[in-house]
N, C-alpha and C positions, 0 to 999 in steps of 0.2 A: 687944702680944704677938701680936696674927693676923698683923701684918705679917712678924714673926720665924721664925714659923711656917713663913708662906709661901714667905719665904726660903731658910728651912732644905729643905723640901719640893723649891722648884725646885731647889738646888744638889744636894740626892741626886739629883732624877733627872737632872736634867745629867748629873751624874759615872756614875751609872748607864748612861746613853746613850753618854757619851765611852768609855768601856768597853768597848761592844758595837761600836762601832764600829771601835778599834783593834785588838781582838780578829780579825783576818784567817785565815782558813781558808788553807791552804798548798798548793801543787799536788800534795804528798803527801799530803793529808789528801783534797782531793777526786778523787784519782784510789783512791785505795781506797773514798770513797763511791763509787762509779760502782758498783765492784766487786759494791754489796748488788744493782742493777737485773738484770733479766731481759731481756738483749738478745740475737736472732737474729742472727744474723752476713747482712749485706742489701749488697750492693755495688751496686743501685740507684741510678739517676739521679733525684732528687727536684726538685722545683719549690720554692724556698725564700722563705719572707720575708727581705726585707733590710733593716736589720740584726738580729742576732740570729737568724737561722733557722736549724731544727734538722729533722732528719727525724725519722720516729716514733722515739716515745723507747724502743720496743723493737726497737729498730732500731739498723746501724750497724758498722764496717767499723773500722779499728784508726785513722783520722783521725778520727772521733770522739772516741773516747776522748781524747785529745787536743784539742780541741774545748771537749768537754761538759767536761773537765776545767782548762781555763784560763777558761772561763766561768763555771765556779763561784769561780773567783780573778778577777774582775770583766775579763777579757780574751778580747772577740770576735775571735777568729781569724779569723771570716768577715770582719768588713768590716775588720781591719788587713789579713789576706793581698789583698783585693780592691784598697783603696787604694793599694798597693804595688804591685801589678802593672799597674794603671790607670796609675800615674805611671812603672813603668820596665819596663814588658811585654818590652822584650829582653832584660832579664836575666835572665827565667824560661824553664823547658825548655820547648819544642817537641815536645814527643813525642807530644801529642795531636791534632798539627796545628790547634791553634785561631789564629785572627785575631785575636780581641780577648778580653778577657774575658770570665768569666762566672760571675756572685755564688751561681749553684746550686752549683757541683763543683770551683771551683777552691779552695778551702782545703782542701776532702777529698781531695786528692793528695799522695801522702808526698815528692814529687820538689819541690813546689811549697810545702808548708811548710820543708823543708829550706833551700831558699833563701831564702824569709823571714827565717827565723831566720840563717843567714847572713849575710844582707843588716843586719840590725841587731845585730851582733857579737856575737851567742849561743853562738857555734863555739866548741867546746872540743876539745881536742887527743883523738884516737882512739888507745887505748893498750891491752894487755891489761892492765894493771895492775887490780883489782878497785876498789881504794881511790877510783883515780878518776873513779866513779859513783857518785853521791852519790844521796839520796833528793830530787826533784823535776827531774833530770836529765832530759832528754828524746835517747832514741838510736833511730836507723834504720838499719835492716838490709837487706840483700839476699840473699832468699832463694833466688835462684838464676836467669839469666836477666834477664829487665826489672824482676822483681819487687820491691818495695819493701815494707818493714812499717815500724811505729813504734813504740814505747810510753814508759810513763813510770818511773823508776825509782822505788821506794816503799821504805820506811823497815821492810820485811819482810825476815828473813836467810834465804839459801838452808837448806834442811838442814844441811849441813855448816859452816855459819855464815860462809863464806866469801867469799859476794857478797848484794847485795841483789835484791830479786826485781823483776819487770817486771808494771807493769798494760799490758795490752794488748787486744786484739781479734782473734786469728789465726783463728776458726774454730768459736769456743767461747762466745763472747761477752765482755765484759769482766770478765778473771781477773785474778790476781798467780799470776803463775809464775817458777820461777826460769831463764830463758833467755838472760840477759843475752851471752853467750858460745856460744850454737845456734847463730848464724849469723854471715857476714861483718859487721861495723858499718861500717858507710859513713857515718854523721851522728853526732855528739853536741853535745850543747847545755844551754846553761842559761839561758833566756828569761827577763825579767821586766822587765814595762814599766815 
């Protein structure tokens, strides 16, 4: 009878475990967590551990978001963007004049995730159409100039119920707004390793 017991015992928590385990958080789900933290909008150059390194986590610039937001869906940005660009550095922009890389700042670049995700067939066709922005989508814009933003699409409808809204970092910290259509989109994507 103990042995049965114990059986029965370990198979619940197995199953209980195998549970907890297939149960995965979604890049919708963690990009609205993000949304509860208290973050200053910081476009500082930080000194990072590699891998996994993150700047204060009240901290952070709209590649963050992004970031902290595929890291909580078990995918380090910093050392796939690194590995990638260590094995084919000519097919990333030049804009900052760098030589080699570099594990501090180059995944926090919206020009330098864009190609990433390119470079691993993430590219999804740029459309006005609403429908074609789904929740965990990831689109970048240009705000005018060199400038580049990011964010991720979330499973929140605008007011008029028309489009879904964007977690991002412009200036505010990480919100859901609805701006999917504020600016030029130059990038869309749907990443997942």
């Amino acid at each position: 009878m103990k042995n049965i017991i114990t059986i029965l015992l370990f198979l619940s928590i197995s199953y209980s475990f195998s549970q907890t385990i297939t149960k995965k958080i979604t890049l919708n789900d963690a990009a609205l967590e993000l949304t509860k933290q208290k973050v200053t909008y910081d476009p500082s150059y930080f000194s990072l551990k590699y891998p996994n390194g993150d700047i204060p986590i009240d901290k952070g610039v709209c590649t963050d978001v992004i970031i902290r937001a595929y890291r909580l869906v078990g995918i380090d940005l910093q050392k796939e963007v690194h590995e990638d660009m260590k094995a084919n550095f000519s097919k990333y922009p030049k804009i900052w004049g760098l030589k080699t890389t570099d594990k501090n700042i180059d995944h926090r670049r919206v020009p330098n995730l864009m190609t990433y995700f390119k470079r691993l067939g993430a590219e999804l066709p740029i459309t006005k159409n609403t429908s074609d922005y789904k929740p965990g989508n990831v689109v970048a814009w240009n705000l005018g100039g060199a400038i580049t933003h990011i964010g991720i699409v979330v499973n929140k409808k605008s007011n008029d119920g028309k489009r879904y809204m964007i977690v991002h970092n412009i200036g505010a910290g990480q919100v859901v707004e609805d701006c999917l259509f504020r600016f030029k989109i130059i990038g869309h994507y749907r990443f997942q390793k």
